[in-house]
C-alpha positions, 0 to 999 in steps of 0.5 A: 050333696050336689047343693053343698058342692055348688054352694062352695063353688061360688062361695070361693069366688068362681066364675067356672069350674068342673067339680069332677074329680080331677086327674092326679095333678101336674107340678104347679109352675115353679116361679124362680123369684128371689123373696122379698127382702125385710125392709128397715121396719122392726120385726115385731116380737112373735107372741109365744110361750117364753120356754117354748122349745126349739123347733127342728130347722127347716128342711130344704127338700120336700119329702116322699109324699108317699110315706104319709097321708090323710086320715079321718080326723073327725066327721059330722060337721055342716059345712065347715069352712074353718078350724082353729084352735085357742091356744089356751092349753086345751087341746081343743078344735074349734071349727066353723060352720058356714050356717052360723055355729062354731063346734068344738071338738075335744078328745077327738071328739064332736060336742053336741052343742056349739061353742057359739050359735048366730045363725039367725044372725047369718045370711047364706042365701047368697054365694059367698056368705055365712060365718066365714072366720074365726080367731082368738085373742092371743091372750085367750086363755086370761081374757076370754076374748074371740072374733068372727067374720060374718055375713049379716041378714042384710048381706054385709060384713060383720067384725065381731067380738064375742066372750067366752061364758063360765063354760069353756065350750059355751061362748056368751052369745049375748057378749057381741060387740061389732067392730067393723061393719062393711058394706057388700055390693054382690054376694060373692068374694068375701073373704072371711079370714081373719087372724091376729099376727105376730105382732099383736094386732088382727088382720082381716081379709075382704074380696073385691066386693064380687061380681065379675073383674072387679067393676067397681074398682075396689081392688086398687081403690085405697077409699075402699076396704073391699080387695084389702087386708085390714090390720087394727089393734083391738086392744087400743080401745072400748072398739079398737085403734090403728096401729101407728104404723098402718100405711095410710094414716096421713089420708092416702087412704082409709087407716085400716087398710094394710095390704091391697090388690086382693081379688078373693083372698079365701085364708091367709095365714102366718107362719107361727115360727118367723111370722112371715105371711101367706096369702092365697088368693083366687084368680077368676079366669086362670091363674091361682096365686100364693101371696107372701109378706116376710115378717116385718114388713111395711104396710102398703103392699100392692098385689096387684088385682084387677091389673094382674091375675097371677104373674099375667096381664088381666086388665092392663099391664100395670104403673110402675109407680104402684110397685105392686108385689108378685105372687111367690106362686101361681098355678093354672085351671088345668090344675085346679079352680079354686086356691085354698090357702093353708099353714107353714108346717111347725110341729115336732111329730113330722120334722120332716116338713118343718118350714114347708107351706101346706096349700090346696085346690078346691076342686081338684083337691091337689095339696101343693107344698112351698118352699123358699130354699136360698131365696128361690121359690119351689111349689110342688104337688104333694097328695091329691086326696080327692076332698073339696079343700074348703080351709086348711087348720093346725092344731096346738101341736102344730099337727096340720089338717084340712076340711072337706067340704064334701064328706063334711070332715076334717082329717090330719096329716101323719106318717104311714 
């Protein structure tokens, strides 16, 4: 046990941490910021269901945390760092093992055997590295299509497409195709995540290449695809295409490039309702920080690393030229080590908690919520549960749950 706790200690990117359990936490400081205003880009059209219903609208206070909690959802994983669903009417989890397989959990129910197996294509010895993502096609219940963030035999990252088989729980392990294969300098600050947003196109989320303050430049080295969120379009061609309105297409910088200014973003996700963007991304002396993109949003954002850890000076305070984005919340190592990033809650079984961002530590195991009420940001404790909080996952009734990277389970959110 003590081998899996450490291993995730530096796979999220630490410099140092206490993995004792840590004392109920203090409310994380409350940044008074006013959200980002949607620029003149059009909102791209959420991809859903055509009769999908209405959800409650979003509360403007965050509930008594005491009339809810965790439950054991399912157990017996190994290392899970992931748990997405394939929004194809299943029902079904599938949740990432960081030693190369992805298991399906139907009825509430662990299959024995993986949806996928590459382990012998993955590297674990190093900090940071595994399987480390997952997502499906917004279309997967007609094509079958799926992708994954890994680490390969030689330490660098792969982006890969694979098929389902004629089994629904069996992908075609002989079906991969790499998309985009990048180099890793350190074996630490990865990222891992990926997700396709509202608008169609996968996002792909990369460290600073590791070590520690960034010395090789990548955060804020547009030549580089390390410290940056990634958009292309990988129905535009046999490998994929980017999207026409990707920021540095007339040579700035690399085309692929989205976003930038990211130390170790460990899961980013879109709110499945307004599709606007969270991004948490791990500080390395003491902050931890909450990105935000609202929907619609041009490229090109700035985040700001290795100039700003949080709202703070890290290396030097920086251009105004750069017009770099601050985070939306923060939160210091008192509270915690390690952000772990997680889900706007959308379900209709706790209406309660519509609209409110659900993030943790991995450390501490704090649960904060978010909440943007009449432009001002509000991040408050909600449950210390006591778990390593490696990711966060929904399934496809939006019930929320988490896994812990200690007990090696997953467990849901629901009312006492």
């Amino acid at each position: 046990m003590k081998k899996l706790i450490l291993g995730l200690i530096l796979l999220l990117g630490l410099t140092a941490c206490s993995t004792a359990p840590a004392p109920t936490p203090q409310p994380a400081p409350v940044i008074a910021t006013a959200a980002p205003a949607p620029t003149d880009a059009a909102t791209p059209a959420p991809i859903a269901e055509e009769n999908a219903p209405e959800a409650p609208a979003a509360v403007t206070d965050f509930p008594d945390p005491m009339q809810y909690m965790w439950t054991l959802a399912v157990s017996g994983f190994d290392q899970p760092l992931d748990i997405q669903n394939a929004g194809d009417g299943s029902g079904r989890l599938f949740v990432v093992e960081r030693g190369g397989r992805i298991r399906v959990v139907e009825n509430n129910l662990l299959l024995d055997e993986p949806f996928l197996d590459i382990s012998k294509k993955v590297r674990t010895g190093g900090s940071e590295q595994g399987l480390l993502g997952l997502a499906f096609h917004p279309h997967y219940l007609q094509n079958g299509i799926f992708f994954i963030n890994y680490t390969d035999v030689n330490g660098n990252t792969v982006i890969a497409r694979y098929q389902v088989s004629g089994n629904a729980n069996q992908a075609d392990r002989k079906s991969e195709a790499v998309l985009l294969h990048i180099e890793q300098p350190y074996g630490n600050h990865n990222g891992g995540g990926i997700a396709f947003g509202p608008d169609g196109f996968l996002y792909i989320g990369l460290g600073d290449g590791g070590s520690s303050d960034d010395p090789k430049g990548h955060g804020q080295n547009l030549n580089s695809y390390l410290g940056t969120l990634l958009r292309i379009d990988v129905d535009g061609g046999e490998s994929y295409v980017v999207p026409a309105d990707n920021p540095f297409l007339k040579g700035e910088g690399l085309p692929e490039i989205w976003a930038y200014g990211l130390r170790n973003p460990w899961r980013f996700s879109f709110d499945s309702l307004t599709g606007d963007l969270y991004i948490a991304d791990v500080g390395q002396n003491e902050w931890e920080e909450i990105d935000f993109l609202p929907a619609g949003s041009a490229g090109g954002a700035n985040f700001g690393w290795n100039f700003m850890e949080g709202t703070h000076i890290f290396v030097l305070e920086p251009p105004e030229s750069l017009g770099v984005i601050a985070p939306v919340a923060e939160y210091n190592h008192d509270d915690g080590c390690s952000v772990t990033g997680g889900n706007v809650y959308r379900g209709n079984e706790l209406p309660e908690w519509q609209g409110v961002y659900f993030y943790g530590d991995f450390c501490s195991g704090a649960i904060w919520g978010l909440l943007s009420v009449d432009g001002t940001w509000r991040s408050e404790p909600l449950f210390y549960t006591g778990a390593l909080l490696s990711s966060f996952g929904e399934g496809e009734d939006s019930t929320l749950y988490y896994a812990d990277y200690n007990t090696e389970a997953i467990y849901r959110l629901i009312r006492k």
